[in-house]
mmCIF file of the C-alpha atoms, coordinates in Angstrom:
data_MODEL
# 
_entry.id   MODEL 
# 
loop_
_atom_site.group_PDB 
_atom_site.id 
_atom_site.type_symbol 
_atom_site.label_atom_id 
_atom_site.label_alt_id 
_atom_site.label_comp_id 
_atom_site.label_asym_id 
_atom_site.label_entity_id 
_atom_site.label_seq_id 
_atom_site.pdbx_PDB_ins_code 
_atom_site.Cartn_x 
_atom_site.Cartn_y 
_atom_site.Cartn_z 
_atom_site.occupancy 
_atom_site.B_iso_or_equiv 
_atom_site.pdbx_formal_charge 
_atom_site.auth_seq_id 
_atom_site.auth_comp_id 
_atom_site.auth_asym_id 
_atom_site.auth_atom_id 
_atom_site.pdbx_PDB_model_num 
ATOM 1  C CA . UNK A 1 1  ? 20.792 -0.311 35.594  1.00 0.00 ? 1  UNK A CA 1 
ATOM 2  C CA . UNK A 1 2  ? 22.597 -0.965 32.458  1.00 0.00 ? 2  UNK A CA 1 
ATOM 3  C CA . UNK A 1 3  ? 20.137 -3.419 31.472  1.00 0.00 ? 3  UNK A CA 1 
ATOM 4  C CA . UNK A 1 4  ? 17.358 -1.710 31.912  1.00 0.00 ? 4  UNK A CA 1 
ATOM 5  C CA . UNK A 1 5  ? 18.661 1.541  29.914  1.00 0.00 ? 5  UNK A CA 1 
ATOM 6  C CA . UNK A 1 6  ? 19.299 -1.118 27.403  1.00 0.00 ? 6  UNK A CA 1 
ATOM 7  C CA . UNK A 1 7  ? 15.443 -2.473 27.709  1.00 0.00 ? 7  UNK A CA 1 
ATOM 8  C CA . UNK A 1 8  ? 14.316 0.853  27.229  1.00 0.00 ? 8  UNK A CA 1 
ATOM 9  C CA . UNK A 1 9  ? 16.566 1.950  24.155  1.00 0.00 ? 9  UNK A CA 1 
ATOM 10 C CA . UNK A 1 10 ? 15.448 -1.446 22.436  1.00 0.00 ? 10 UNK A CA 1 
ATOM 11 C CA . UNK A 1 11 ? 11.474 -0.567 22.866  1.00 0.00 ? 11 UNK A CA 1 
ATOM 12 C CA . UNK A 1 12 ? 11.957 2.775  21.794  1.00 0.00 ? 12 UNK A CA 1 
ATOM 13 C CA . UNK A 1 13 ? 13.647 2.091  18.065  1.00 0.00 ? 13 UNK A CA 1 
ATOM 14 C CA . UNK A 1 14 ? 11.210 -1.029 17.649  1.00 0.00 ? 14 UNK A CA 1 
ATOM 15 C CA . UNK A 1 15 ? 8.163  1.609  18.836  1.00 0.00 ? 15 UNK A CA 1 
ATOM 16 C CA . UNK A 1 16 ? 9.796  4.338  16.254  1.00 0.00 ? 16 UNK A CA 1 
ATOM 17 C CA . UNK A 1 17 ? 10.335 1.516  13.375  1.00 0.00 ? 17 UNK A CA 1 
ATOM 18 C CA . UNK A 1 18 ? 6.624  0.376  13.867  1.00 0.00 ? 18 UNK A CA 1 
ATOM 19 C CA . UNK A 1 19 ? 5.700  4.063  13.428  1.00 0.00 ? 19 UNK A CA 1 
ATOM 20 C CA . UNK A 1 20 ? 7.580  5.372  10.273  1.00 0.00 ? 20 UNK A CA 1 
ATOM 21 C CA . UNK A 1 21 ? 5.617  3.289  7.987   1.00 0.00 ? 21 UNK A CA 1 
ATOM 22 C CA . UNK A 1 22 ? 2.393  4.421  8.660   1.00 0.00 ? 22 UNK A CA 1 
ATOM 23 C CA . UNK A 1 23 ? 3.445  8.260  8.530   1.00 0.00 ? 23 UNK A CA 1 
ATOM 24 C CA . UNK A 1 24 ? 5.559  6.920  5.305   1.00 0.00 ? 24 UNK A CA 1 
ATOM 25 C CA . UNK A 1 25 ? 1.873  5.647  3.956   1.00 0.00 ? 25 UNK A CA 1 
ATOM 26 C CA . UNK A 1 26 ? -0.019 8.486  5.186   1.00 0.00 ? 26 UNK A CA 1 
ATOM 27 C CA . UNK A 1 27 ? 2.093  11.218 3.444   1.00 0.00 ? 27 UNK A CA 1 
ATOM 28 C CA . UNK A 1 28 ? 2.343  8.949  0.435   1.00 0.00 ? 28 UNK A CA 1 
ATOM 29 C CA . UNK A 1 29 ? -1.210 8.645  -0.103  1.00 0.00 ? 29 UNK A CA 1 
ATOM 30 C CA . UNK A 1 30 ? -2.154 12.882 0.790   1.00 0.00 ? 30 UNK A CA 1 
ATOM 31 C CA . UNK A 1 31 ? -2.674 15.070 -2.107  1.00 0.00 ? 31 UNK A CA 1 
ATOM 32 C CA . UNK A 1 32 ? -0.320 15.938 -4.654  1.00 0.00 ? 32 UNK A CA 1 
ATOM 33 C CA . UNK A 1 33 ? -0.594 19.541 -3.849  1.00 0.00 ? 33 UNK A CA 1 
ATOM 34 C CA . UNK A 1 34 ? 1.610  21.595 -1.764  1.00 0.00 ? 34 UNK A CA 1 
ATOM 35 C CA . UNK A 1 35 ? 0.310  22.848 1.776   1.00 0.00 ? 35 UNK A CA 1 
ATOM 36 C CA . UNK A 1 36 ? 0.629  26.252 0.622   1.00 0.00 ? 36 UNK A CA 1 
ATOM 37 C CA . UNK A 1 37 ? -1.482 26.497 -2.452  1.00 0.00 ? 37 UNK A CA 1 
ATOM 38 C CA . UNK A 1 38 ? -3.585 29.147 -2.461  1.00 0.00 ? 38 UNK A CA 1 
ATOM 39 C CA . UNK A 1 39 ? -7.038 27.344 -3.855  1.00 0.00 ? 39 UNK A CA 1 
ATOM 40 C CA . UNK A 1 40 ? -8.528 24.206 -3.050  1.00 0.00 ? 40 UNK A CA 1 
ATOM 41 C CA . UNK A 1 41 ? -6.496 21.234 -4.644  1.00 0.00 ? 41 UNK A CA 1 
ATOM 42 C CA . UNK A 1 42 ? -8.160 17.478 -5.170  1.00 0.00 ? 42 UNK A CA 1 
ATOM 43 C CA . UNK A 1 43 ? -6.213 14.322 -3.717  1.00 0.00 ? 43 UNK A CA 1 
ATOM 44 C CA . UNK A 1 44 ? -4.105 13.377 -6.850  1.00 0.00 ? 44 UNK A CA 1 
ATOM 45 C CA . UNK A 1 45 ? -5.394 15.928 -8.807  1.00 0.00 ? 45 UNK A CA 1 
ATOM 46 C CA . UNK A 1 46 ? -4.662 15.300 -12.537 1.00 0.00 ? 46 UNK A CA 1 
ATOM 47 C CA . UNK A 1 47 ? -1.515 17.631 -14.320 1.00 0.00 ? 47 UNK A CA 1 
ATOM 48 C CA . UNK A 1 48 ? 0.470  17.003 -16.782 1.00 0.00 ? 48 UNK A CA 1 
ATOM 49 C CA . UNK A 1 49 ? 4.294  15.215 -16.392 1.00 0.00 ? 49 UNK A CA 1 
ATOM 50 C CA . UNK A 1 50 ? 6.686  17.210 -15.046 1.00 0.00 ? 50 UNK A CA 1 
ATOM 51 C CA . UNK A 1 51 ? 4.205  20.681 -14.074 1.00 0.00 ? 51 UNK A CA 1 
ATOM 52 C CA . UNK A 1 52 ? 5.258  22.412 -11.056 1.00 0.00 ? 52 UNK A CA 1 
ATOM 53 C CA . UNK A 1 53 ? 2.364  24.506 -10.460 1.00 0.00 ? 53 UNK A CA 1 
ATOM 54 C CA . UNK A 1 54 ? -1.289 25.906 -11.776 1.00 0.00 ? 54 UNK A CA 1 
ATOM 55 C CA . UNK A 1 55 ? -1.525 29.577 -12.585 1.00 0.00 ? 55 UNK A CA 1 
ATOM 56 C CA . UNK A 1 56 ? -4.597 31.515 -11.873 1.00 0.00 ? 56 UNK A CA 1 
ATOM 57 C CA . UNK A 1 57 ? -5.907 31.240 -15.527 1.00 0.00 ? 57 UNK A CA 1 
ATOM 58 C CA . UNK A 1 58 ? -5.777 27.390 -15.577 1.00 0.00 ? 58 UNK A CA 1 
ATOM 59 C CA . UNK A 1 59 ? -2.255 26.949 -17.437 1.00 0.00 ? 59 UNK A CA 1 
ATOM 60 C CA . UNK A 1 60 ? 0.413  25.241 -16.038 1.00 0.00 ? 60 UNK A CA 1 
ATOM 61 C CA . UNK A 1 61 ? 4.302  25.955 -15.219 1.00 0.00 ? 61 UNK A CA 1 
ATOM 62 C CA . UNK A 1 62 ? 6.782  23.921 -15.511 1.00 0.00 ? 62 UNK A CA 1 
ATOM 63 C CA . UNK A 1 63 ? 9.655  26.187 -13.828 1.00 0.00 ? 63 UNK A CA 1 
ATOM 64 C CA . UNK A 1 64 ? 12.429 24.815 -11.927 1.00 0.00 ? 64 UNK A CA 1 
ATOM 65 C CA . UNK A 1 65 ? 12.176 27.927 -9.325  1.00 0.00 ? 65 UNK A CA 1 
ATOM 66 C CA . UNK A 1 66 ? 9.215  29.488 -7.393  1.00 0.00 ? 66 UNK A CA 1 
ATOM 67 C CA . UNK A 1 67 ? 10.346 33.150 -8.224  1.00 0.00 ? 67 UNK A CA 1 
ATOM 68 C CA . UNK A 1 68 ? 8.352  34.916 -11.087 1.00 0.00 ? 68 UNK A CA 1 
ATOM 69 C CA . UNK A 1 69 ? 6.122  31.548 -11.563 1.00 0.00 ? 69 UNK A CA 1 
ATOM 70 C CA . UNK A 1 70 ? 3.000  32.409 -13.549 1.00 0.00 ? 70 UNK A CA 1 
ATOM 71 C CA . UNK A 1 71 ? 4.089  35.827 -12.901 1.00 0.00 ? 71 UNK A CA 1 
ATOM 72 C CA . UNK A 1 72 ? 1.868  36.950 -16.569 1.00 0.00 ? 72 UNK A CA 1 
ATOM 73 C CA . UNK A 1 73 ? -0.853 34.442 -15.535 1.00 0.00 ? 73 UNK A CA 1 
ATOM 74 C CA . UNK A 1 74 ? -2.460 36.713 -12.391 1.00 0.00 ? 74 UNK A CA 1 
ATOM 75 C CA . UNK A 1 75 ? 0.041  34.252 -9.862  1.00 0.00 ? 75 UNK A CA 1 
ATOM 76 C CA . UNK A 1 76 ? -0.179 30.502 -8.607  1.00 0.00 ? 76 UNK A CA 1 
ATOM 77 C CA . UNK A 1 77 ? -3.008 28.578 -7.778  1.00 0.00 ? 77 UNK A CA 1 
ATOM 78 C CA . UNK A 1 78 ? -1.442 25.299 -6.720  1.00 0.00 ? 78 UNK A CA 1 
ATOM 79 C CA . UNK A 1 79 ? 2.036  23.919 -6.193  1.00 0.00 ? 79 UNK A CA 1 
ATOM 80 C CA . UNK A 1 80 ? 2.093  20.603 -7.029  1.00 0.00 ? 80 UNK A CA 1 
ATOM 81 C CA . UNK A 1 81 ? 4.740  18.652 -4.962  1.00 0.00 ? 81 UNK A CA 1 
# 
């Protein structure tokens, strides 16, 4: 019995280390926009070092927090991650 549970355990973590890489890859490789932008963002857009997120009228933000960003710039268009 013990053996078995044992059998199963080991296929299990070598099944879940097998998998982790390629969701690792997949994420790595996705856009560099958040899921929640409101627009349609390009894989790996282009933005300048260091922007957090596209306002509205095409300029970019570089705050630290999501409150009041591009607030005088009609809102956000993208989050970048």
């Amino acid at each position: 019995m013990l053996t078995k549970l044992r059998g199963a355990l080991a296929t299990a973590v070598i099944t879940g280390a097998l998998l982790v890489p390629v969701a690792v890859a997949t994420d790595a490789s996705a856009a560099t926009c958040a899921h929640h932008t409101t627009g349609v963002c390009k894989a790996n857009s282009p933005h300048p070092r260091g922007a957090t997120a596209k306002c509205k009228d095409n300029s970019y933000s570089y705050s630290a927090h999501a409150r009041g960003t591009c607030s005088h710039h009609r809102g956000v268009k993208y989050w970048y991650r």
